[in-house]
C-alpha positions in Angstrom: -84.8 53.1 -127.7 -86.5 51.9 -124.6 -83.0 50.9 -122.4 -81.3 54.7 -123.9 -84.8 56.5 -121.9 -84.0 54.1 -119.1 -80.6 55.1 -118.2 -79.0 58.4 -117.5 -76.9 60.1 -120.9 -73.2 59.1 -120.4 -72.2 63.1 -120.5 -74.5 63.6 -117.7 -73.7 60.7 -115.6 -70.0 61.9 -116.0 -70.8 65.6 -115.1 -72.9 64.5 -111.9 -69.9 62.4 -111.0 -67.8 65.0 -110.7 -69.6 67.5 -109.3 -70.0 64.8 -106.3 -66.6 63.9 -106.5 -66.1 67.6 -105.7 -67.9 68.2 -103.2 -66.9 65.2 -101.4 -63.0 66.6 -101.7 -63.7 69.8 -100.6 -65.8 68.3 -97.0 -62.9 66.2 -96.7 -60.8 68.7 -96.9 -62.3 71.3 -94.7 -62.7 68.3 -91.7 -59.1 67.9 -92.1 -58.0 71.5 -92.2 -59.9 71.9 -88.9 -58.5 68.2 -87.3 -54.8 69.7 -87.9 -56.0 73.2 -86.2 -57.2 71.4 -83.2 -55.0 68.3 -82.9 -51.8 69.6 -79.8 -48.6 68.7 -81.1 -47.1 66.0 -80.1 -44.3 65.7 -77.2 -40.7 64.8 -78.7 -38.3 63.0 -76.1 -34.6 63.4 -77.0 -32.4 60.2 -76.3 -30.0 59.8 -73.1 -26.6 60.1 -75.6 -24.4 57.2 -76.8 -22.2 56.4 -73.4 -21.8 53.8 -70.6 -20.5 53.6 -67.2 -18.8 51.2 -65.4 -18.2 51.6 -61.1 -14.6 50.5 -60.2 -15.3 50.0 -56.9 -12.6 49.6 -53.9 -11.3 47.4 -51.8 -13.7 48.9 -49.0 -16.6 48.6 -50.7 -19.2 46.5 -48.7 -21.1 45.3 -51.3 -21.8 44.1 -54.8 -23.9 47.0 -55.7 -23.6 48.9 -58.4 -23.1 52.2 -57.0 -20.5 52.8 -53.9 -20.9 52.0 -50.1 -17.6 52.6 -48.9 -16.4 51.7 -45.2 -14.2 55.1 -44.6 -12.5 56.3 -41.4 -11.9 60.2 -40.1 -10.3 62.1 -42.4 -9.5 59.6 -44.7 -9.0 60.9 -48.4 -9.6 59.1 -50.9 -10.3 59.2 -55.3 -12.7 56.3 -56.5 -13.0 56.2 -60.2 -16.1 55.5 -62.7 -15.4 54.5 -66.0 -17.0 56.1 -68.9 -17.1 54.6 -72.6 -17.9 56.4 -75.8 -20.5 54.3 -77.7 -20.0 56.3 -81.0 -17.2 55.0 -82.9 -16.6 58.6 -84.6 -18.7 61.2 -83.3 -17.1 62.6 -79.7 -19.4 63.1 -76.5 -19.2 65.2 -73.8 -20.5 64.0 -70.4 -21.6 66.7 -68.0 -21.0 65.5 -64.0 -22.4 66.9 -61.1 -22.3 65.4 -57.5 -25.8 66.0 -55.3 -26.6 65.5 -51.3 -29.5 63.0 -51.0 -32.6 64.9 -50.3 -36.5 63.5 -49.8 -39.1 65.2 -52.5 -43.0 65.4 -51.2 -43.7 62.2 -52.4 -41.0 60.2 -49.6 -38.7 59.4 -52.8 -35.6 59.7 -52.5 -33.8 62.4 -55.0 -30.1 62.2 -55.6 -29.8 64.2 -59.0 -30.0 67.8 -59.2 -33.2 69.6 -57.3 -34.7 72.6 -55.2 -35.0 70.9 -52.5 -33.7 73.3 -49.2 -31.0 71.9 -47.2 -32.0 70.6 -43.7 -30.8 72.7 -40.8 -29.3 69.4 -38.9 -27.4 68.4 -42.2 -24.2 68.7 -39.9 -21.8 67.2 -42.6 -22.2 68.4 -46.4 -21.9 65.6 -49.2 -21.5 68.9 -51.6 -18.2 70.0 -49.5 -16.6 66.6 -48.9 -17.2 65.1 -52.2 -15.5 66.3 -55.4 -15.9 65.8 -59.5 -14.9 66.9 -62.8 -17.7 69.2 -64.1 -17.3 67.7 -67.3 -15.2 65.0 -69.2 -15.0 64.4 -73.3 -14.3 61.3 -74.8 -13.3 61.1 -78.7 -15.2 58.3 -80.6 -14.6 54.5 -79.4 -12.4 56.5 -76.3 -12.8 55.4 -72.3 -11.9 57.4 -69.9 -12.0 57.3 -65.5 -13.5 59.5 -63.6 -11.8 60.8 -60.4 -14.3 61.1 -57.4 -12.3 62.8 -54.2 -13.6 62.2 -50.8 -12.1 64.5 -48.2 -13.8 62.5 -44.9 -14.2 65.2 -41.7 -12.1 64.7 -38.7 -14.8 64.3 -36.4 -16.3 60.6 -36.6 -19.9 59.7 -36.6 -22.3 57.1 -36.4 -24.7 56.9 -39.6 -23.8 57.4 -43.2 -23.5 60.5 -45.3 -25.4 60.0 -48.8 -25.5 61.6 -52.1 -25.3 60.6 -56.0 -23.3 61.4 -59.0 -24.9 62.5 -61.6 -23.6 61.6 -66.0 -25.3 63.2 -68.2 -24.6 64.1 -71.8 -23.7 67.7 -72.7 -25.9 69.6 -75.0 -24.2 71.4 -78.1 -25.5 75.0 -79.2 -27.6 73.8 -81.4 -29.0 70.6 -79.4 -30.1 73.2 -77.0 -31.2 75.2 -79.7 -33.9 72.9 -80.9 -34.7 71.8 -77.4 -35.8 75.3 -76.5 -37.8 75.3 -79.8 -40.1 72.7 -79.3 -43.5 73.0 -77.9 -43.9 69.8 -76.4 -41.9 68.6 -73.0 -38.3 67.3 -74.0 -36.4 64.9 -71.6 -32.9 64.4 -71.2 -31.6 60.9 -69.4 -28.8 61.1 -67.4 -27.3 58.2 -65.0 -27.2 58.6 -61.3 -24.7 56.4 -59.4 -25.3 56.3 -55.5 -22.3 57.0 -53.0 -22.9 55.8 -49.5 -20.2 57.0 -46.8 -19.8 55.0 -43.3 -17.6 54.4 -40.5 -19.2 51.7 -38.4 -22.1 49.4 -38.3 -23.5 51.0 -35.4 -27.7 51.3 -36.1 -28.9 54.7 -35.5 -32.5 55.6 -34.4 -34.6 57.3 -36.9 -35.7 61.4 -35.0 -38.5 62.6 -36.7 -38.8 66.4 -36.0 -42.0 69.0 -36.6 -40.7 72.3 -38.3 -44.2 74.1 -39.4 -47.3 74.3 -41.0 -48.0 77.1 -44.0 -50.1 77.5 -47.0 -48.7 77.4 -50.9 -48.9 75.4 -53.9 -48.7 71.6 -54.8 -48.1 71.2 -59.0 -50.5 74.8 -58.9 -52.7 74.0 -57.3 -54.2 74.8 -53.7 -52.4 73.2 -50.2 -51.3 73.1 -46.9 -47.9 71.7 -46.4 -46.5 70.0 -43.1 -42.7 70.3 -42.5 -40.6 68.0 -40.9 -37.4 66.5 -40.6 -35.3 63.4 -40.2 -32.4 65.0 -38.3 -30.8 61.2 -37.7 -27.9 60.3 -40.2 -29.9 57.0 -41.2 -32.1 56.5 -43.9 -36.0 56.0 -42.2 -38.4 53.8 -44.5 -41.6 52.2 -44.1 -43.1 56.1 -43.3 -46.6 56.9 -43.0 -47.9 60.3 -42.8 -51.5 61.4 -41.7 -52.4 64.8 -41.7 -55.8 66.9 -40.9 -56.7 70.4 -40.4 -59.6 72.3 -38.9 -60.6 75.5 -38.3 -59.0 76.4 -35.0 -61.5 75.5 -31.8 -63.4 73.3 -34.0 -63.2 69.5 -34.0 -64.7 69.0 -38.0 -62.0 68.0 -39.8 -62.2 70.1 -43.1 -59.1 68.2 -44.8 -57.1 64.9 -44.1 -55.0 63.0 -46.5 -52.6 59.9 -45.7 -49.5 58.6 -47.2 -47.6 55.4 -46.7 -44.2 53.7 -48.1 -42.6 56.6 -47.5 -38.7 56.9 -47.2 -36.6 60.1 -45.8 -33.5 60.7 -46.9 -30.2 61.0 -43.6 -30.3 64.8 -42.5 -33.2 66.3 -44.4 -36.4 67.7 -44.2 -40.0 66.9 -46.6 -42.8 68.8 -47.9 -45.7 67.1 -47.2 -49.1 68.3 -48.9 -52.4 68.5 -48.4 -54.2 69.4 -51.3 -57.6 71.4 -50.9 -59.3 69.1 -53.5 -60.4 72.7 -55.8 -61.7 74.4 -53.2 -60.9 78.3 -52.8 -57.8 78.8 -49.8 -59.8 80.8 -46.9 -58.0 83.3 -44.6 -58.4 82.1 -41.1 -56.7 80.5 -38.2 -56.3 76.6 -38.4 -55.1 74.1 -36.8 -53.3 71.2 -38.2 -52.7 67.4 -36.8 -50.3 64.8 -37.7 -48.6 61.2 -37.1 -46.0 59.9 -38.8 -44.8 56.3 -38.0 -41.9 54.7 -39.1 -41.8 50.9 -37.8 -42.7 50.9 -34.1 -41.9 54.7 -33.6 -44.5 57.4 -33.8 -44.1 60.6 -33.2 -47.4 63.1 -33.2 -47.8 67.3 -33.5 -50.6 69.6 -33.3 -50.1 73.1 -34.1 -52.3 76.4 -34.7 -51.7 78.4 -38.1 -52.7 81.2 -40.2 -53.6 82.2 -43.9 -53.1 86.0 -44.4 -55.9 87.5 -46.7 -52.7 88.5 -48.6 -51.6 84.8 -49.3 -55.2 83.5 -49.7 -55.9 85.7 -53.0 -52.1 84.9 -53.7 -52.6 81.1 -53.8 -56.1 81.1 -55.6 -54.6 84.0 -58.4 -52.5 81.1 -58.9 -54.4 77.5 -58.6 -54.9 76.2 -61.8 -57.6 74.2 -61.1 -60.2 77.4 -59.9 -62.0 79.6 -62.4 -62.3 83.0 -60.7 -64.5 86.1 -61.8 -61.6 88.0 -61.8 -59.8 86.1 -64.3 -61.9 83.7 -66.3 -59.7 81.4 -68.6 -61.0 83.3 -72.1 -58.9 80.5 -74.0 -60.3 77.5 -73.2 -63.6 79.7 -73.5 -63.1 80.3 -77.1 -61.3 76.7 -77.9 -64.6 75.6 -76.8 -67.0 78.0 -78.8 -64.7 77.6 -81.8 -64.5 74.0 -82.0 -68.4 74.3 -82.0 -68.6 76.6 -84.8 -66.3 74.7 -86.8 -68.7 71.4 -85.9 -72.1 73.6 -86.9 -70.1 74.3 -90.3 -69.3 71.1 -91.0 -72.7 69.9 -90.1 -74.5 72.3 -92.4 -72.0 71.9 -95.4 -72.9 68.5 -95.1 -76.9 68.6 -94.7 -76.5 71.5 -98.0 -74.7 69.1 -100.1 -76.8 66.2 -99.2 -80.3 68.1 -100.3 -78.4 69.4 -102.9 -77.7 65.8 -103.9 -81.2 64.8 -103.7 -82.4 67.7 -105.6 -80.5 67.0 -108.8 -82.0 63.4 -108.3 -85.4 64.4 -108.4 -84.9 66.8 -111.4 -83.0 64.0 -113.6 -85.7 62.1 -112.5 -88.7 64.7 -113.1 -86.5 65.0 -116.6 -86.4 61.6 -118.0 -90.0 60.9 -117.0 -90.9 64.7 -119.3 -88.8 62.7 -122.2 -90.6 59.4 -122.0 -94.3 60.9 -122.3 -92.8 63.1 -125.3 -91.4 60.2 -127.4 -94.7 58.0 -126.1 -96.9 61.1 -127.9 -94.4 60.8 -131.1 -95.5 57.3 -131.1 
């Protein structure tokens, strides 16, 4: 009799069991309802395509690299080949192939696939107009195939080298492209860039750094000044530096600087160069701007007075992610915020309910079983 008062009725203990095992469900389940809601999706990367490439290179090639630096001579014509392989023994692949002028992005890297990048005024000869490709080539499963790349030299010679890359890259089908568009995330697509480096002698030629501007705009969205200049020599220039300043104009505070080094410019073309304005709101005014850039033992130095309109000072800070205006406060991140704190407060009290629910059943089992023990101590 004593050890049945003792311990709780099976029924009960089976009832209370589930009724805990049901609340516990249903928290878990509301936390992971409200996980998925907040969690971004993931970023899905799409593969570079089953195909290789091989460079057949001539007999003036002047080197073992594995792109082509050929030793050419005024108007000489010429077709080098690039051998491309199928890696899928049944499915066919089309490669897409574009040929691109070197150019120098506002980092000093070197880009030779396809970009934005403006043409430099002192780009005399045109990689685009003296070198030819296919636009595309398709290759059944298992199949190889060459490439022919025609180079059409100009009459005139010159001292330097002419430099640009071809560019393989597998073609998307309808509904590759199809799926690409649809994801949310960022999708990449690989492609191989082969170099092509045109000479005619092995005569060094001096790097010429030239000044072109100053202006305001936009780095990646977000506030700058830019400096512009050129490497008008037909050589590539490494080892760059670049230090930059402005200040308002007739003052000699500095209100911005920046410096950048290992830097290399591309034969013929001009850079970008920022200066970001570290979040700060672009002012209309009159500035001035200061820079070296070294390259070795040269140095060449500009200073240089410019504006910001009014107009492209509200332009630019419309537009610079990075600033939260009156005018347009960012109401989703707002309410990302202030729902992901309701949704913790619900949690929180669903939680604290359950758990004084919890301990309230406790204490009337308990306040039970000790009513039941005094009643069978009477009947005694």
């Amino acid at each position: 009799m004593g050890g049945l008062v003792a311990n709780q009725h099976p029924f009960l203990r089976r009832e209370t069991m589930r009724k805990k095992n049901k609340y516990t469900y249903f928290i878990v389940k509301f936390i992971a309802i409200c996980f998925c809601f907040y969690l971004p999706m993931s970023a899905n990367a799409e593969e570079s395509g089953s195909f290789t490439y091989k460079v057949k290179h001539p007999e003036n090639q002047q080197s073992d690299a594995g792109y082509f630096d050929l030793r050419m001579l005024p108007n000489q014509k010429q077709t080098v080949q690039i051998e491309l392989t199928n890696s899928s023994p049944t499915q066919p692949v089309t490669v897409e192939v574009k040929r691109n002028a070197v150019k120098t992005n506002s980092n000093g890297v070197l880009e030779y696939g396809p970009n934005t990048i403006k043409k430099d005024k002192s780009a005399a000869i045109d990689f685009d107009t003296i070198v030819n490709v296919p636009k595309s080539v398709t290759l059944a499963g298992g199949e190889s195939k060459t490439i022919d790349i025609e180079i059409q030299m100009p009459e005139k010679s010159f001292d330097g080298v002419v430099a640009g890359g071809i560019q393989l890259q597998q073609q998307e089908n309808d509904e590759e492209k199809k799926q690409r568009e649809a994801q949310s995330g960022v999708t990449n697509r690989y492609a191989f860039l082969v170099g092509v480096l045109l000479s005619e002698s092995d005569a060094k030629v001096p790097s010429e750094i030239t000044f072109n501007s100053i202006y305001p705009g936009l780095s990646n969205y977000r506030n700058a000044v830019f400096l512009n200049f050129s490497n008008t020599a037909m050589a590539f220039t490494g080892d760059v530096s670049v230090e930059f300043d402005i200040r308002q104009k007739g003052s000699q505070d500095i209100l911005y600087d920046t410096k950048k080094t290992d830097m290399k410019i591309a034969p013929t073309s001009m850079i970008d160069f920022p200066l970001l304005l570290n979040g700060d709101e672009m002012r209309a005014g009159n500035y001035t701007g200061h820079a070296v850039v070294t390259s070795g033992d040269q140095k060449w130095e500009w200073e240089q007075d410019f504006e910001i309109t009014q107009e492209d000072a509200d332009k630019y800070n419309k537009q610079d992610v990075s600033l939260v205006q009156e005018q347009g406060i960012n109401w989703q991140f707002i309410l990302l915020i202030v729902g992901g704190g309701v949704v913790l407060l619900v949690v929180i009290s669903l939680i604290i309910y359950f758990v004084k629910k919890n301990k309230k059943n406790k204490k009337r089992n308990k306040s039970s079983k000790s009513k039941k023990t005094n009643k069978r101590k009477k009947i005694r």
